[in-house]
N, CA, C and O atoms as CSV, one atom per row, in Angstrom:
chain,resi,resn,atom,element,x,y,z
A,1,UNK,N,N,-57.105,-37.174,85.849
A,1,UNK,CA,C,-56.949,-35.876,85.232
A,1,UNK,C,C,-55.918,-35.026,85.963
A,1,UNK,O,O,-55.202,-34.165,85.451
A,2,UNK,N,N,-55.969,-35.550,87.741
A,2,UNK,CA,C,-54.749,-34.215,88.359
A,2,UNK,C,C,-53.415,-35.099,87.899
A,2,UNK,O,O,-52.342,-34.805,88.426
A,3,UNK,N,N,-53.453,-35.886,87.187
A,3,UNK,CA,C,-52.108,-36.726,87.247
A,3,UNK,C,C,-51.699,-35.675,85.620
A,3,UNK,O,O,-50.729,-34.920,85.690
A,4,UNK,N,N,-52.338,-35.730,84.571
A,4,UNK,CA,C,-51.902,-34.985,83.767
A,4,UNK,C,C,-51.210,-34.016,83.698
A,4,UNK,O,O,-50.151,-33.725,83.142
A,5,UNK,N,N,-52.447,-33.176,84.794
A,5,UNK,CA,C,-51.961,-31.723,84.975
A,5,UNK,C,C,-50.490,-31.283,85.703
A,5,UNK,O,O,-49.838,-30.276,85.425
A,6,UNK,N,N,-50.150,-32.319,86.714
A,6,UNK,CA,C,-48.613,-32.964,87.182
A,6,UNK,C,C,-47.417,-32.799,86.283
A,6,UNK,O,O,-46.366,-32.173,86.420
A,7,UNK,N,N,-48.104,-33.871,84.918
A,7,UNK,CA,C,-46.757,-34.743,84.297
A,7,UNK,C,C,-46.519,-33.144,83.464
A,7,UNK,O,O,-45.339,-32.824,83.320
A,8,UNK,N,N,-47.857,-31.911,82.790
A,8,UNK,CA,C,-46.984,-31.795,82.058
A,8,UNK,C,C,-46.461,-30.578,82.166
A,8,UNK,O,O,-46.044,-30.004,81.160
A,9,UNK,N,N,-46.402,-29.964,83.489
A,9,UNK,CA,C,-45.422,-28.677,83.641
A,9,UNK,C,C,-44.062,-29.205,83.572
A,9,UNK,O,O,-43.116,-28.655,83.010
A,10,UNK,N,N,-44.047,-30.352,84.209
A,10,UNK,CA,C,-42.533,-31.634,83.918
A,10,UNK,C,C,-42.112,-31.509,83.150
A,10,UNK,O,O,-41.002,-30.997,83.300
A,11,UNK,N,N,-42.594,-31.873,81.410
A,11,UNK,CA,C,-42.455,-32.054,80.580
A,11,UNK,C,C,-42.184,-30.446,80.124
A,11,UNK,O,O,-41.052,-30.128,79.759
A,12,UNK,N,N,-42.987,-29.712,80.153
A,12,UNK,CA,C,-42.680,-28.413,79.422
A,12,UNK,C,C,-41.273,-27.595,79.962
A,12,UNK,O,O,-40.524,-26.887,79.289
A,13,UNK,N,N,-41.187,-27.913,81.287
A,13,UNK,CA,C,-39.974,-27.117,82.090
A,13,UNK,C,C,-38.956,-28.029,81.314
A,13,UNK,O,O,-38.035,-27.297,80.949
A,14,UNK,N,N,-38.637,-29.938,80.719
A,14,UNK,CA,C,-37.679,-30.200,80.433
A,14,UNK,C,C,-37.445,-30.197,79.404
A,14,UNK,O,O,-36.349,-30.544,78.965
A,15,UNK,N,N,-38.672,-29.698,78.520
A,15,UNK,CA,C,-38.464,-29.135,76.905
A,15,UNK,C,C,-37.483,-27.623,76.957
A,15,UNK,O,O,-36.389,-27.383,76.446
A,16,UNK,N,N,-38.315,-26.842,77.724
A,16,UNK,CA,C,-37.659,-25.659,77.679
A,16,UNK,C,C,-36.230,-25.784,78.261
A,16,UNK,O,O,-35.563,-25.257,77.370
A,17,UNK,N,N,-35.536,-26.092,79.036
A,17,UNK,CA,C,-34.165,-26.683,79.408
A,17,UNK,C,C,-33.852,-27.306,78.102
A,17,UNK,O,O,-32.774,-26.901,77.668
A,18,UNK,N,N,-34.410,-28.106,77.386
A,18,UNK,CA,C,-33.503,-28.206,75.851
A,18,UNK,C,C,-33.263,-27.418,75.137
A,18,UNK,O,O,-32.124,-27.232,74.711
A,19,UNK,N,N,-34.297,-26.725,74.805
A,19,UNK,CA,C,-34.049,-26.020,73.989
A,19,UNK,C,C,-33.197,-24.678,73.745
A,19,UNK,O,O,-32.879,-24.410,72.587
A,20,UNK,N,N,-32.862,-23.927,74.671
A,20,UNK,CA,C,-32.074,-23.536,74.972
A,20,UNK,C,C,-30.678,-23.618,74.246
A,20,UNK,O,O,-30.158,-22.712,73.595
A,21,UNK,N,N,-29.833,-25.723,74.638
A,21,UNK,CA,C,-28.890,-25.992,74.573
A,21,UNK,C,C,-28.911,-26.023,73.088
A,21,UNK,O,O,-28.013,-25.602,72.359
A,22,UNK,N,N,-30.105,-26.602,72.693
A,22,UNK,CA,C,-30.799,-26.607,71.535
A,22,UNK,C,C,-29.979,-25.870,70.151
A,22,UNK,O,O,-29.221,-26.226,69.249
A,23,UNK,N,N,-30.763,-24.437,70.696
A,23,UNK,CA,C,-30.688,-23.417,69.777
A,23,UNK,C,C,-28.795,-22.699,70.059
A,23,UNK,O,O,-28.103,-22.117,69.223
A,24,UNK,N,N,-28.576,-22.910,70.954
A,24,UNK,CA,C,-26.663,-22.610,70.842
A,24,UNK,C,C,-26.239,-23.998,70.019
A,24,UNK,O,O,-25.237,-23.810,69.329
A,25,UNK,N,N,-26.734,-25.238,69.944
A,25,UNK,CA,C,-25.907,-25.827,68.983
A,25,UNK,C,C,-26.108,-24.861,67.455
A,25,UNK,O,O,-25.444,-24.020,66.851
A,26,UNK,N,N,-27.069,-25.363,67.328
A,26,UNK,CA,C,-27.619,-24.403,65.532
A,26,UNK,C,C,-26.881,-23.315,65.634
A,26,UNK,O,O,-26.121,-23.130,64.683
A,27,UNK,N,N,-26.863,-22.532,66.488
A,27,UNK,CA,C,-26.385,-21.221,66.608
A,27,UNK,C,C,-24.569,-21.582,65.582
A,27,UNK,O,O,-23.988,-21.270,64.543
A,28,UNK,N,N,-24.377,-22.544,67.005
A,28,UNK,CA,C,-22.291,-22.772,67.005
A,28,UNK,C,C,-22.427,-23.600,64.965
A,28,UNK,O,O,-21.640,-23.469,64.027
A,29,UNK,N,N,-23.456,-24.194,65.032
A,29,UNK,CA,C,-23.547,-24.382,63.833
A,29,UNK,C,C,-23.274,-24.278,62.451
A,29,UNK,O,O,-22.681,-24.791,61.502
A,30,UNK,N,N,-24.367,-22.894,62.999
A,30,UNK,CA,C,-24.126,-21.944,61.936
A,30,UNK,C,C,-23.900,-21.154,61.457
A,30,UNK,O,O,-24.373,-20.569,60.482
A,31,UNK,N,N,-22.533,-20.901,62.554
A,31,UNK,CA,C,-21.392,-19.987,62.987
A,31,UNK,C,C,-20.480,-20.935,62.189
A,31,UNK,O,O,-19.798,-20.450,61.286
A,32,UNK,N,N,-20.422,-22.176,62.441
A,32,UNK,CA,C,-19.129,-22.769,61.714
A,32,UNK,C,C,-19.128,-23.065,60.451
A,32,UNK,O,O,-18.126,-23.065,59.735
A,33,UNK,N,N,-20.728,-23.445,59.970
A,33,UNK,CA,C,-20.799,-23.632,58.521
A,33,UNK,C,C,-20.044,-22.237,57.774
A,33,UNK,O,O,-19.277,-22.331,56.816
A,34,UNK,N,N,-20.450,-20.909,58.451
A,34,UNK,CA,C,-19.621,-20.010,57.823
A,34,UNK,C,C,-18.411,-19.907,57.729
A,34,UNK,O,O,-17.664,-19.780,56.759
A,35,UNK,N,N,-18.235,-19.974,58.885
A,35,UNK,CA,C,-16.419,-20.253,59.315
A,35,UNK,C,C,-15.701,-21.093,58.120
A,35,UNK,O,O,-14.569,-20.961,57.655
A,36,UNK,N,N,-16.629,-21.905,57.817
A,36,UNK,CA,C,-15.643,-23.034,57.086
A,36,UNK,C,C,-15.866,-22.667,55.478
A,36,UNK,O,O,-15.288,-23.146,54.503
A,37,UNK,N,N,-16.701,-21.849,55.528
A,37,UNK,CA,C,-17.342,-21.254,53.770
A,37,UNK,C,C,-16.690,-20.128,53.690
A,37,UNK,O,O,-16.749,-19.677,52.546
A,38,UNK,N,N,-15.887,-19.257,54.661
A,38,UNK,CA,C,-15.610,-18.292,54.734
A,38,UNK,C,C,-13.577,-18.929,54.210
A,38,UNK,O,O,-12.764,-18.283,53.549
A,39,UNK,N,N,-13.430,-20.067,54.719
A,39,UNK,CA,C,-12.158,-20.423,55.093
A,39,UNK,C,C,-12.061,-21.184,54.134
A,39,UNK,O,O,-10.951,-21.672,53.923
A,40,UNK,N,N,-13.098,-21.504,53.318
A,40,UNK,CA,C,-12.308,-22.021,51.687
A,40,UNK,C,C,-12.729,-21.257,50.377
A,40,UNK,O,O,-12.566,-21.581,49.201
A,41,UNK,N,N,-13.433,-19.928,51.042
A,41,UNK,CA,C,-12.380,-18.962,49.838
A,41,UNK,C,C,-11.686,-18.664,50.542
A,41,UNK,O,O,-11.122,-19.753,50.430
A,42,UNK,N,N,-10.949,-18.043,51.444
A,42,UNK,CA,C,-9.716,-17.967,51.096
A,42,UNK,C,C,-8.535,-18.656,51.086
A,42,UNK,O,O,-7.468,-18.193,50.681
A,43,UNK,N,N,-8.761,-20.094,51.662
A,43,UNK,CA,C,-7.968,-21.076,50.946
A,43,UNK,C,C,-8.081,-21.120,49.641
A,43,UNK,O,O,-7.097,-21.648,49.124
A,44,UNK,N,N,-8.936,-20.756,48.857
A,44,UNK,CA,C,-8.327,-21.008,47.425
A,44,UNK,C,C,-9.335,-19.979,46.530
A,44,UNK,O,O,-10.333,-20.267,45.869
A,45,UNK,N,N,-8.708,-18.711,46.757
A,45,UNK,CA,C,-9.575,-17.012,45.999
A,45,UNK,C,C,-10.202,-17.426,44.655
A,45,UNK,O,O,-11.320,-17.467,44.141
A,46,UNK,N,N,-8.950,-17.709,44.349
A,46,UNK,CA,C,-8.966,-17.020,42.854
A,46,UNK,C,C,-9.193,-18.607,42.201
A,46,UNK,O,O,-8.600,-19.515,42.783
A,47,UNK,N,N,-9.803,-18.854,41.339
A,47,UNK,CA,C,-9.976,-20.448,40.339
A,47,UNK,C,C,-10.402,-20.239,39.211
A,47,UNK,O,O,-11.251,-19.372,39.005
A,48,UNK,N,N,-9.730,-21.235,37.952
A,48,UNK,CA,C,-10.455,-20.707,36.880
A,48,UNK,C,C,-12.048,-20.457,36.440
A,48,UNK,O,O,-12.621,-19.723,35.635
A,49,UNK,N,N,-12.459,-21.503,37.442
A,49,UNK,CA,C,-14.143,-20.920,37.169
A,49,UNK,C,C,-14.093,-19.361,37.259
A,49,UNK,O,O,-14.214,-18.467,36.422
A,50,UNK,N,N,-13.851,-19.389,38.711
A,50,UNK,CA,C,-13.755,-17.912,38.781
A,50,UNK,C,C,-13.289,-16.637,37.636
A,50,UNK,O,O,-13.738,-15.492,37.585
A,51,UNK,N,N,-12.184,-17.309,36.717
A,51,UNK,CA,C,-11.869,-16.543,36.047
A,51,UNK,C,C,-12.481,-16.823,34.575
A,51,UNK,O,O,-12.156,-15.926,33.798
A,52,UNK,N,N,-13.198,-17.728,34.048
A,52,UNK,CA,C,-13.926,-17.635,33.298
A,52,UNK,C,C,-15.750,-16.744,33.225
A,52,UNK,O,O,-16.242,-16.024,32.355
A,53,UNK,N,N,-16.228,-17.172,34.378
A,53,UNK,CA,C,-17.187,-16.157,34.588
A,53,UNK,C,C,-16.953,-14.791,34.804
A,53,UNK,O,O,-17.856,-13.962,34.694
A,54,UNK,N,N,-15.858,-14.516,35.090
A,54,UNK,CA,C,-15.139,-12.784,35.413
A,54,UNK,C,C,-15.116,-12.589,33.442
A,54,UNK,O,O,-15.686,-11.787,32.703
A,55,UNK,N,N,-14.364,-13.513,33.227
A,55,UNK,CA,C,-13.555,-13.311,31.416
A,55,UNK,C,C,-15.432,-12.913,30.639
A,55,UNK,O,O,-15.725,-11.899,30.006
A,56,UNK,N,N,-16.405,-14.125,30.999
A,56,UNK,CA,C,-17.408,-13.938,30.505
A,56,UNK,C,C,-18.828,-12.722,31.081
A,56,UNK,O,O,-19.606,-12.311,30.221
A,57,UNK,N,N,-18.920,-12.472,31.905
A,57,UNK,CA,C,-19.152,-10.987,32.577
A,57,UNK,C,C,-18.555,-10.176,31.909
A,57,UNK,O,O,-19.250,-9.418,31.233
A,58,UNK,N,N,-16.968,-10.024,31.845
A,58,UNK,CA,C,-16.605,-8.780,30.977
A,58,UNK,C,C,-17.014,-8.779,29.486
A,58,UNK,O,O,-17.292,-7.721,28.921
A,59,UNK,N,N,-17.059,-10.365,28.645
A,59,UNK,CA,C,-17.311,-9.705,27.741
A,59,UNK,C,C,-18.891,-9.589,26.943
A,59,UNK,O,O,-19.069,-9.547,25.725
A,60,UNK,N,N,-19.977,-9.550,28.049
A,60,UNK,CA,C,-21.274,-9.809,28.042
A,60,UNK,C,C,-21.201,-7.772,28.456
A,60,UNK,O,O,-22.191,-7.263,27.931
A,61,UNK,N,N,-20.476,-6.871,29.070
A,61,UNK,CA,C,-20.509,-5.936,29.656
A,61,UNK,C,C,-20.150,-5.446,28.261
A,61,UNK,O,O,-20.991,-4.790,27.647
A,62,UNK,N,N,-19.013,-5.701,27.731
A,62,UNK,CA,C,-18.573,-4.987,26.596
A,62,UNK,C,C,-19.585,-5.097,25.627
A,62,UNK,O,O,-19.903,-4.112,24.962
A,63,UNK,N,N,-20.119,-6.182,25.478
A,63,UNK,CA,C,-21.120,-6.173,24.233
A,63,UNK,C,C,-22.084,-5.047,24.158
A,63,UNK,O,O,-22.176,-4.238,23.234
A,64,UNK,N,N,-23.079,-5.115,25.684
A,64,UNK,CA,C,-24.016,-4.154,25.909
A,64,UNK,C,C,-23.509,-2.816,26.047
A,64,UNK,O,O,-24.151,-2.046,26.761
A,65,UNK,N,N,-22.469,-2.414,25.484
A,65,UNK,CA,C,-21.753,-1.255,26.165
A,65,UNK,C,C,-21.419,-1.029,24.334
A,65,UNK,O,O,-21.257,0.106,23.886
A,66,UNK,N,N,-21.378,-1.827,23.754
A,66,UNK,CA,C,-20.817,-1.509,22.227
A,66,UNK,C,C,-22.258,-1.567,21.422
A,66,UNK,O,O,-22.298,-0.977,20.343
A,67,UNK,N,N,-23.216,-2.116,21.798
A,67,UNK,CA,C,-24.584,-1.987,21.327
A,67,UNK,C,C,-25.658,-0.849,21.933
A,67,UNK,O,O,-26.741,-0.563,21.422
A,68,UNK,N,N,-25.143,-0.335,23.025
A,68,UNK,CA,C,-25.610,1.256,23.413
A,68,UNK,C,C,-25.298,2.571,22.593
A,68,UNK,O,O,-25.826,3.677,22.486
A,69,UNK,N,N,-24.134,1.900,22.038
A,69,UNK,CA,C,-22.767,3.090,20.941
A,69,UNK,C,C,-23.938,2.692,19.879
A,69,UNK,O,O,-24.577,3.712,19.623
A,70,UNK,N,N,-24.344,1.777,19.308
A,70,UNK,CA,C,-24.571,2.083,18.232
A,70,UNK,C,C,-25.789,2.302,18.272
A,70,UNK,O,O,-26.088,2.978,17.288
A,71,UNK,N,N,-26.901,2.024,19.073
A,71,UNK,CA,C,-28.005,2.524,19.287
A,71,UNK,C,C,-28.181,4.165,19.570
A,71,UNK,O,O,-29.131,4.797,19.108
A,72,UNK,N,N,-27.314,4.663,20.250
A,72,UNK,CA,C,-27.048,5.780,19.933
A,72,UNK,C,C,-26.813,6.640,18.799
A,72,UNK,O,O,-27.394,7.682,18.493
A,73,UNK,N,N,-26.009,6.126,18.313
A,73,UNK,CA,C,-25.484,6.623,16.826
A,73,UNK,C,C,-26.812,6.187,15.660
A,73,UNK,O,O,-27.312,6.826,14.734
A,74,UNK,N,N,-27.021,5.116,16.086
A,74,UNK,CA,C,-28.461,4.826,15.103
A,74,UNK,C,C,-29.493,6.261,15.202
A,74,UNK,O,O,-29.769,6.929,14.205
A,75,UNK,N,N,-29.995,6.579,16.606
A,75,UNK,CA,C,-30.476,7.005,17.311
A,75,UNK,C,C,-30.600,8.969,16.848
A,75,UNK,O,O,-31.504,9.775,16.632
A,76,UNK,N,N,-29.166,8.973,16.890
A,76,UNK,CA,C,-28.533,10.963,16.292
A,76,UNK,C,C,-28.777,10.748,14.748
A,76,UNK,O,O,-29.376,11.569,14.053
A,77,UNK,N,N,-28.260,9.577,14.290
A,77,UNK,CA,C,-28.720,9.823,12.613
A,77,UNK,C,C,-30.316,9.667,12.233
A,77,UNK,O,O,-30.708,9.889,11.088
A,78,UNK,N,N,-31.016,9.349,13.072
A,78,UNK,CA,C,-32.270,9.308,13.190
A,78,UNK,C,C,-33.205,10.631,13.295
A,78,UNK,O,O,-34.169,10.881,12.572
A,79,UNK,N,N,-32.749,11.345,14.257
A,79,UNK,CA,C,-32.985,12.646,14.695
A,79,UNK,C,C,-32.782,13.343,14.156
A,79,UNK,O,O,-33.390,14.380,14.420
A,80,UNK,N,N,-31.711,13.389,12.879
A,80,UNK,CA,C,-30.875,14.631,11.872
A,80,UNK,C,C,-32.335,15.464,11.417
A,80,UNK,O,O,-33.441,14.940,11.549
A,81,UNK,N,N,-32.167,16.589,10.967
A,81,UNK,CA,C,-32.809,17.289,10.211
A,81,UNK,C,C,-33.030,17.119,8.747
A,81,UNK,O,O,-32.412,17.824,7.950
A,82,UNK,N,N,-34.095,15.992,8.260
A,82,UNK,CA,C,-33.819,16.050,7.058
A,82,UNK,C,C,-34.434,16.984,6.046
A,82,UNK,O,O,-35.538,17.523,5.964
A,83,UNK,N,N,-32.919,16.997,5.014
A,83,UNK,CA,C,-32.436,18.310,4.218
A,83,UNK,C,C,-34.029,17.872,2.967
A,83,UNK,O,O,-34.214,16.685,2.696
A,84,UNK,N,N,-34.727,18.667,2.530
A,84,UNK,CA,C,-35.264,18.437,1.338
A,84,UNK,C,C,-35.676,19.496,0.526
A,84,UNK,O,O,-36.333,20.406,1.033
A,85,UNK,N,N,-35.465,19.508,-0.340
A,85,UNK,CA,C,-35.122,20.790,-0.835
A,85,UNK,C,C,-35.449,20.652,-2.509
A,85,UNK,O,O,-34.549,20.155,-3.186
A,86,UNK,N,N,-36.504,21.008,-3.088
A,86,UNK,CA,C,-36.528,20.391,-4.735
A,86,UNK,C,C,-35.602,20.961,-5.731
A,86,UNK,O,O,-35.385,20.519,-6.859
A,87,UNK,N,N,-34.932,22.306,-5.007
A,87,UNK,CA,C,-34.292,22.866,-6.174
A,87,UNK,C,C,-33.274,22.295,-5.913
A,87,UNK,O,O,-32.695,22.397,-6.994
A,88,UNK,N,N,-32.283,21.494,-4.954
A,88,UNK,CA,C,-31.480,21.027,-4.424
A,88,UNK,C,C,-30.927,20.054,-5.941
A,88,UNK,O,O,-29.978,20.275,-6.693
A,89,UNK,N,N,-31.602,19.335,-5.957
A,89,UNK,CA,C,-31.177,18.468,-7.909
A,89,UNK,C,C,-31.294,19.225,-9.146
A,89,UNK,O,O,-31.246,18.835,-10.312
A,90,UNK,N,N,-31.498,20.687,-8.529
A,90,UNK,CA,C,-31.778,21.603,-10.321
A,90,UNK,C,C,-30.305,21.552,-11.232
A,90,UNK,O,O,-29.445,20.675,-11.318
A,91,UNK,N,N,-30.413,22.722,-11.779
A,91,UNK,CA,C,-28.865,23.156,-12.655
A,91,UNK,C,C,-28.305,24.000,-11.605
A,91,UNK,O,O,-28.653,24.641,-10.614
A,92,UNK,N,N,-27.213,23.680,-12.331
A,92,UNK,CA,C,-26.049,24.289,-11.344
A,92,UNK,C,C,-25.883,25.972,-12.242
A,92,UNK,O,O,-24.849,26.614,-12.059
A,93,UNK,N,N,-27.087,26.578,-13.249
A,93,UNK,CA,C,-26.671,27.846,-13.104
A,93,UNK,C,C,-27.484,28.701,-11.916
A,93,UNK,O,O,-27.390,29.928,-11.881
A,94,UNK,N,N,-28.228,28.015,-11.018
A,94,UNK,CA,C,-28.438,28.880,-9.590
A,94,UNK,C,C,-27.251,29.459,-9.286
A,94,UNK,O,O,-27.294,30.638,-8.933
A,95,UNK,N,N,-25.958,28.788,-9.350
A,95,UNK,CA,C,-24.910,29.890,-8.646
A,95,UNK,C,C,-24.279,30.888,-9.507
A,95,UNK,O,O,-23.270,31.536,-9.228
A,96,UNK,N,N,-24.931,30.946,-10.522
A,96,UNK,CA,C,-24.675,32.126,-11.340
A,96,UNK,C,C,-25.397,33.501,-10.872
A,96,UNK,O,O,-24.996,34.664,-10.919
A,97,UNK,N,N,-26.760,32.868,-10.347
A,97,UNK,CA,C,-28.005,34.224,-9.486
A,97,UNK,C,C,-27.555,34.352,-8.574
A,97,UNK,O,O,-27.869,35.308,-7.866
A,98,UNK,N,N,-26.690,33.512,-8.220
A,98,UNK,CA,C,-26.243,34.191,-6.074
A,98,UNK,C,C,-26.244,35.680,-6.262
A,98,UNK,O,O,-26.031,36.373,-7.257
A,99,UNK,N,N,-26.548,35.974,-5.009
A,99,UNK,CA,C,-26.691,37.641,-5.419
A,99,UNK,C,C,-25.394,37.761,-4.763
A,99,UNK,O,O,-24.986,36.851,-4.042
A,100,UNK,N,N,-24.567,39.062,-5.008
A,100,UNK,CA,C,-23.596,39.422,-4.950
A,100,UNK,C,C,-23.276,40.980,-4.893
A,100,UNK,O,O,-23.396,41.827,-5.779
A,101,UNK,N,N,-22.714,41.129,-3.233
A,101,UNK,CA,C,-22.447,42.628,-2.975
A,101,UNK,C,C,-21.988,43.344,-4.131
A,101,UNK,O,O,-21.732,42.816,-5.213
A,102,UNK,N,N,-21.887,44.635,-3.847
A,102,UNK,CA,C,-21.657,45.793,-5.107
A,102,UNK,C,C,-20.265,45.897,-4.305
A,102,UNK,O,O,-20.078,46.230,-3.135
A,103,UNK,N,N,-19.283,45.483,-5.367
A,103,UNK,CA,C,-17.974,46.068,-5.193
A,103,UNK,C,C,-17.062,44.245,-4.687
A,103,UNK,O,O,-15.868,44.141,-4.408
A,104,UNK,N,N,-18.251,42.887,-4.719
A,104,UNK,CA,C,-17.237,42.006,-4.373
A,104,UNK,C,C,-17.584,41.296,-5.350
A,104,UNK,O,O,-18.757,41.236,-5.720
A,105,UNK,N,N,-16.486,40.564,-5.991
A,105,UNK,CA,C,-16.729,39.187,-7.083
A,105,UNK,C,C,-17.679,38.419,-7.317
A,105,UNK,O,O,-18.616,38.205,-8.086
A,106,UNK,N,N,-16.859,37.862,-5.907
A,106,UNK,CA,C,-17.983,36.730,-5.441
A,106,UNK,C,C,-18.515,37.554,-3.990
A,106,UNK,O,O,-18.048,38.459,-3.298
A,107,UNK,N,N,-19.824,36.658,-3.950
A,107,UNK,CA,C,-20.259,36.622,-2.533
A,107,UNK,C,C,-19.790,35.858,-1.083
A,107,UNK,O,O,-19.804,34.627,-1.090
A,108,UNK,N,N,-19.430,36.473,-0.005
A,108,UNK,CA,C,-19.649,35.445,0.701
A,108,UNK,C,C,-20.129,34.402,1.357
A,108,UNK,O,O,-21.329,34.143,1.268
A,109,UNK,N,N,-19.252,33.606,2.148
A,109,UNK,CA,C,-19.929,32.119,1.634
A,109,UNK,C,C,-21.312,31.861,2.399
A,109,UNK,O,O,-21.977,30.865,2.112
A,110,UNK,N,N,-21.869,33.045,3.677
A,110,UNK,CA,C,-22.564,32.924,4.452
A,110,UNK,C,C,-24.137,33.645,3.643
A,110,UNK,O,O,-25.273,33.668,4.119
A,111,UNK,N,N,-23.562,34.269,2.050
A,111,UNK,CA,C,-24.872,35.048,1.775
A,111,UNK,C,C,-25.230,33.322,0.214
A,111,UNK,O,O,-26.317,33.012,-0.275
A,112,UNK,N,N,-23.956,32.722,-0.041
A,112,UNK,CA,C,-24.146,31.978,-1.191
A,112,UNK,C,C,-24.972,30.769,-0.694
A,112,UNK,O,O,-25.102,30.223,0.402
A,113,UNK,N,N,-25.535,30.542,-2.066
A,113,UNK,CA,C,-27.188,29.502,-1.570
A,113,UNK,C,C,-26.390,27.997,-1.922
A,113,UNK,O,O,-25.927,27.603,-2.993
A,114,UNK,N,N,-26.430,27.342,-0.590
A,114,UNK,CA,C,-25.397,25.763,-0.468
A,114,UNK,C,C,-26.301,24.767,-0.914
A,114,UNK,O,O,-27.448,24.636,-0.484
A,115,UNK,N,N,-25.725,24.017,-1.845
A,115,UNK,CA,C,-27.149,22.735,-2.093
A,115,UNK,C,C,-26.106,21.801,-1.788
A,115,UNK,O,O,-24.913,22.105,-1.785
A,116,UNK,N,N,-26.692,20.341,-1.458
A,116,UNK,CA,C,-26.121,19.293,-1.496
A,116,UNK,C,C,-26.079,18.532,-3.174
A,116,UNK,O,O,-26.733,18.846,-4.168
A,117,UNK,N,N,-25.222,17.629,-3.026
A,117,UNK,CA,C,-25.133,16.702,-4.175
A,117,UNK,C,C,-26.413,16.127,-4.571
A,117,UNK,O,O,-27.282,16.382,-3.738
A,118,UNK,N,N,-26.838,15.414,-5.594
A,118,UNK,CA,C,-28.447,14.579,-5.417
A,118,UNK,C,C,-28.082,13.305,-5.238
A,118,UNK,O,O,-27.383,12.393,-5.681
A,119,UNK,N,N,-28.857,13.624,-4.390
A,119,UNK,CA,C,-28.826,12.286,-3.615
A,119,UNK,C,C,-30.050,11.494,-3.774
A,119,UNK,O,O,-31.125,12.085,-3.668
A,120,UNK,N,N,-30.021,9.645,-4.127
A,120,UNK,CA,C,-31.018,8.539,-4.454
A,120,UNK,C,C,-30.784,8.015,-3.291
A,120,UNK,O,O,-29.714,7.876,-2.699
A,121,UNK,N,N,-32.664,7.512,-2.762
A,121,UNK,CA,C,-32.639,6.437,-1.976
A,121,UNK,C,C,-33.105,5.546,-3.146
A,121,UNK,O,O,-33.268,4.338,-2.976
């Protein structure tokens, strides 16, 4: 049993002396794996992969950027105030009743009653 207790401070003192040298290889390692990942982009930047995923990014950006426009616009015509109005499809002699100042022809256009066209859904 004292022979154990001997061999393995031995052993642990010549583990730890490896490891050491150990961990600076991995280190120089994987320092160079970068080095060398670092040193072929820029040996060679730009490639058409490269420029097809750029070409296709942009036009995946434009899409979502032209389908926001219209979701929007969907969006404001959605929100409008809708006009409803029953006399809106009557006869057109309502603008004969517009009432009309004493002393002007016609009325102006802010006192005259505006209908829209009739409109079918």
């Amino acid at each position: 049993n004292n022979n154990m207790f001997h061999e393995l401070p031995g052993k642990i003192a010549e583990k730890k002396d490896l490891q050491p040298e150990k961990q600076r290889v991995d280190e120089f390692t994987i320092l160079d794996e970068k080095a060398l990942l670092q040193q072929g982009y820029t040996n060679n930047p730009y490639t058409m992969q490269h420029s097809i995923r750029k070409f296709d990014v942009e036009e995946v950006a434009a899409e979502r950027k032209k389908q926001a426009v219209v979701e929007q616009v969907m969006l404001d015509q959605l929100c409008r105030a809708v006009i409803s109005d029953p006399e809106q499809n009557g006869n057109s002699d309502i603008y004969k009743m517009d009432p009309v100042l004493p002393g002007l022809s016609t009325a102006p256009l802010r006192f005259r009653k505006r209908t829209l066209h009739e409109t079918k859904i």
